[in-house]
N, C-alpha and C positions, 0 to 999 in steps of 0.2 A: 829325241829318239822316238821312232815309230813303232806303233805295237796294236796289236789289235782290239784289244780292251777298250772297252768306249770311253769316254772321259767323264769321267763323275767331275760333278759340280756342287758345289755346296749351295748350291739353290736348289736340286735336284732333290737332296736329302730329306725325307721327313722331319718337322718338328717334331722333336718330344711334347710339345706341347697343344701340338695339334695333330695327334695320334690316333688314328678312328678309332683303333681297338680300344686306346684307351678312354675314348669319352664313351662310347657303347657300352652298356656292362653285361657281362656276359649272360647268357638265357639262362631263369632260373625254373628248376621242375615246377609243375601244376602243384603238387602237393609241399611241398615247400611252400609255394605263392600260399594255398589255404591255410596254412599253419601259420604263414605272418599277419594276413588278414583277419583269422576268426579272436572274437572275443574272449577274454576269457569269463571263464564258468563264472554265473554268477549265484551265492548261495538262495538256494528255494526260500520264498516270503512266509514268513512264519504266520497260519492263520489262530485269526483272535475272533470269538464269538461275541459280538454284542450283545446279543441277550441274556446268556448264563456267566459269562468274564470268562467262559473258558478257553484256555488253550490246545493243541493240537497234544501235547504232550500228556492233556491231563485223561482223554480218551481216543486215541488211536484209531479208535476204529468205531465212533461217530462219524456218520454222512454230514458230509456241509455241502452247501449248496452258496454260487454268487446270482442272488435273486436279481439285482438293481446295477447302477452305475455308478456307486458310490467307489472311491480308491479310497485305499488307506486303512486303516483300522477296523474302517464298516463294512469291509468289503466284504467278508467272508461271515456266514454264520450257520450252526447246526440247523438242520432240517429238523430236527423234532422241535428243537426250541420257536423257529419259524412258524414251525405246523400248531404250539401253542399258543403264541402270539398274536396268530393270527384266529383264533377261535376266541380266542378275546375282542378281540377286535370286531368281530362278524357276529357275537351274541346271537349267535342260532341262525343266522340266515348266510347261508353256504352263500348264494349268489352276490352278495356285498364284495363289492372290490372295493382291495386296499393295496394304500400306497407305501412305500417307506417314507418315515419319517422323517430322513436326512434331504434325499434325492427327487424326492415325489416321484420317484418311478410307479407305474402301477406293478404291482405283481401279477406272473404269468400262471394262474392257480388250472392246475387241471383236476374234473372231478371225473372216476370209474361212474359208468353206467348201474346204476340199480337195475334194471327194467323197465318196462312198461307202467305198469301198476303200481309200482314202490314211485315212480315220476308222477302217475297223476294225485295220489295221494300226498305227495310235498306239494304240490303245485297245491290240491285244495287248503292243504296247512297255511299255504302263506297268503292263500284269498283271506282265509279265516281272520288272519292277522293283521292282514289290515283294512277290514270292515269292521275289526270290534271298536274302535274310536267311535267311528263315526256311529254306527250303532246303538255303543252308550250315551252318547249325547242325543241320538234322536232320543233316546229313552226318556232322558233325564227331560228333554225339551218337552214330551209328550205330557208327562208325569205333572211339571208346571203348569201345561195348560190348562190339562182334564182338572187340576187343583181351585186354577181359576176360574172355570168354569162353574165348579161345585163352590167356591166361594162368593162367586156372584148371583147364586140361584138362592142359594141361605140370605144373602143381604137382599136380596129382592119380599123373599118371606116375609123375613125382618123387619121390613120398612114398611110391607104395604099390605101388613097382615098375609096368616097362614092361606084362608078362604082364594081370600084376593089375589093374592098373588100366584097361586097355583093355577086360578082360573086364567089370568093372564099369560103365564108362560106357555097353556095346556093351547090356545088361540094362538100364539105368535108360531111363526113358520121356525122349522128347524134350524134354517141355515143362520136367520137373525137372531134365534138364543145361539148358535155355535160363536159368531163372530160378536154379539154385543157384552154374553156376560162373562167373556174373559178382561174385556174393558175396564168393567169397576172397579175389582181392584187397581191394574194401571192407573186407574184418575183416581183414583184415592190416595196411592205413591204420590204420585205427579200434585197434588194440588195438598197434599204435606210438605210437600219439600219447597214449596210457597211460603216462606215467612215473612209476611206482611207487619210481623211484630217489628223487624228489624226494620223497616222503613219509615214505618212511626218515629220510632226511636229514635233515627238517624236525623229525622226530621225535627222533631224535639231537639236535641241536643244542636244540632246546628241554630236554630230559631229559637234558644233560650233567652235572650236578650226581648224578643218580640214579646214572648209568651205572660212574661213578667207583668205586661201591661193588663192581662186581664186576671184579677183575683181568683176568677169561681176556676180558670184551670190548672192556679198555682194551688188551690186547695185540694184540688183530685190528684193532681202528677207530682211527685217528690220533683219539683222544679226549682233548685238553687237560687235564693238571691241575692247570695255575697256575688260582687264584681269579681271577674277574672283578673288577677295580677300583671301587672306591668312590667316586669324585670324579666329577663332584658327583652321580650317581649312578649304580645299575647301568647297566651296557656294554651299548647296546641290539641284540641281536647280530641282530634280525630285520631292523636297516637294511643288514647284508649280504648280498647276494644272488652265491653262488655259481655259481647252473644257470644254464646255457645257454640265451637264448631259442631258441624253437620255432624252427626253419627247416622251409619246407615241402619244398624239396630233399630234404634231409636225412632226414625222416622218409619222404618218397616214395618212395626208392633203399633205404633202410632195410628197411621195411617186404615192397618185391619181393623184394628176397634176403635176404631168411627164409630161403626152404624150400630153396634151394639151400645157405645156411650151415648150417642144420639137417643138412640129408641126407651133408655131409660130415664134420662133426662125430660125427653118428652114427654113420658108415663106420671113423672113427677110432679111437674110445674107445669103442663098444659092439657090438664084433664078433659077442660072442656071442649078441645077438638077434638071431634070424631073422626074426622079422616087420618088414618091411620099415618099415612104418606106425610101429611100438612103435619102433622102431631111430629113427626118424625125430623121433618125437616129444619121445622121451629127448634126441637131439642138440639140440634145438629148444632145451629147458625146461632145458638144460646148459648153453647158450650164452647163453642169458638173463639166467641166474641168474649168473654168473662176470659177464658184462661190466656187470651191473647193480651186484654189489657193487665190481667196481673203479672205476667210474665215483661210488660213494658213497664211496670212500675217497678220489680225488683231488680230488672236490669237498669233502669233510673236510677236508681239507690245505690249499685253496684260503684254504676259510673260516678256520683257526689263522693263516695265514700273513696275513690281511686284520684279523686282530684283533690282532696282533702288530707289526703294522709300527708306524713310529716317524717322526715328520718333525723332521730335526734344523734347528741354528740354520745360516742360513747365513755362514758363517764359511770364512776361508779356509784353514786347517787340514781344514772339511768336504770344502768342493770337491775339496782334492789329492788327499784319502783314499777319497770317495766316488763324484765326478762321475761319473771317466770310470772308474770296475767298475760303477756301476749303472745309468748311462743314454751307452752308447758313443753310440749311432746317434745320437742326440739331440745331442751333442754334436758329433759330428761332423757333423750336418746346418746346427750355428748354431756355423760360426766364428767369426762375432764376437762371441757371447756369450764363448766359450771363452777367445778375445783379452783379453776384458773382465774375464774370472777369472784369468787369470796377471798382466794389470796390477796387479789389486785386491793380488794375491801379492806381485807387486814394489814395491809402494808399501809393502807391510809390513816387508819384507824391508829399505827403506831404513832407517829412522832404525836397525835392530841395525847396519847394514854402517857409517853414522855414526858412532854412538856407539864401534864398535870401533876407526876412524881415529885416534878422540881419544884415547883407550886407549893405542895405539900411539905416537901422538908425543908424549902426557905420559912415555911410558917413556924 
């Protein structure tokens, strides 16, 4: 039958499943789309002050300031606490930049203008402070020398008579007394701190074997002539050290009165030199020479008495015999060691006072 209606076909038909409307979704408003988009809120970071532990809650309405780049904890901290912090930190000098101590960020410090005058006035404060160092060391440098100086003009006196020596300094040009009698003392330091005693000595002591061979300097030097022990082998005598270490005291005080031990030494024992200089220097190279070899003979003796000693068993026979004649003070400082050695004594002493009981009443 014929009919005007066109002929549907079922190929003609749309898919339910390939339905543009329905893969398209339909337009959604702008303000919907930002409302599915935006984040939600998130709660404000609670600030924490690293200098004072305080929190936001504990004063309200403290300034805080984020000085640096640190996150987290450090982030946040009071401006007055800062502002103290940092005057710690800067001990009077505004213009010291300072870093955090987390981040090493430098802080951004600004400072209000004083003025003109109030600026030159810090500015001369802070010349002043740091010229006073050096300043007082010139001081103290100057102080030293003018000292040396006046101690090498006295040792000149000293040496070479009042007369004489005035006359010579009164002739010599200024510039050679500024520059020669700050010297003296320096070589008087300098040729203290020269002990020729220790080289003797060292020399002795290594060449004791040689030395043996001639009698007349076994009778002058405390020179050992028991043989060195053989177990388990030679007596290594260099791990004793006799000399004295250096004290700077000691050679300092040393060293100034020279010329005054000299100049009476000479007055002493060399009358019959006239020349006040020669008298001087004789006493000098007389007192040297004497207190150097006594000082090599009781360090000789130090060294025989350090090779010679003996560490006995400790036994209570030692104790009674030795304790208290070689170490009183010691002894006496630790009574209850000393307690503890007359117990050890009388635990010994028991089982003889025993055995004698029994002794006694088998009789």
């Amino acid at each position: 039958m014929l009919t005007d209606e066109p002929e549907v076909r079922p190929t003609d038909q749309p898919a339910a499943g390939n339905d543009p409307a329905a893969e398209t979704p339909a337009a959604v408003p702008a303000s919907d789309r930002q409302l599915a988009t935006a984040t939600p809120p998130e709660d404000p970071e609670e600030r924490y002050c690293w200098v004072c532990f305080a929190t936001e809650e504990d004063d309200k309405f403290a300034p805080w300031v984020q000085p640096c780049n640190c996150r987290g904890a450090t982030k946040w901290v009071h401006q007055s606490c800062l502002k103290r912090w940092i005057d710690e930190k800067q001990k009077g000098n505004p213009y010291k930049s300072i870093s955090c101590p987390q981040c090493q960020t430098r802080y951004i410090i600004i400072l209000p203008s004083m003025g003109s005058f109030a600026f030159l006035l810090e500015r001369l404060d802070i010349i002043a402070k740091q010229l006073s160092p050096g300043m007082a060391a010139g001081a103290i440098v100057c102080s030293i020398y003018w000292s040396a100086i006046t101690f090498g003009a006295v040792t000149v006196l000293q040496t070479t008579g009042f007369e004489r020596g005035l006359s010579m300094m009164e002739q010599a040009e200024p510039i050679a007394l500024l520059l020669c009698l700050p010297t003296i003392p320096v070589a008087l330091v300098i040729g203290r701190m020269f002990r020729w005693e220790d080289i003797v000595l060292r020399f002795l002591q290594n060449r004791q074997f040689d030395i043996r061979k001639y009698p007349v300097i076994s009778l002058m030097l405390p020179v050992s002539n028991e043989p060195s022990p053989n177990y388990p082998e030679a007596y290594p005598s260099s791990t004793i050290s006799t000399s004295e270490p250096m004290s700077v005291t000691r050679i300092f005080c040393g060293a100034l009165l020279l010329p005054t031990v000299s100049t009476i030494v000479g007055k002493i024992f060399f009358k019959s030199v006239k020349n006040d200089l020669h008298r001087t220097l004789m006493g000098g190279f007389a007192f040297v020479v004497v207190k150097g070899m006594l000082k090599i003979y009781f360090h000789q003796k130090k060294h025989n008495r350090a090779k010679q000693r003996q560490i006995l068993d400790y036994t209570p026979e030692n104790v009674r015999k030795y304790w208290t004649r070689s170490q009183p003070a010691e002894a006496n400082d630790r009574p209850g060691q000393q307690q503890q050695v007359q117990g050890q004594a009388m635990v010994q002493q028991q089982p003889a006072m025993e055995e004698e009981r029994v002794v006694n009443g088998a009789g």
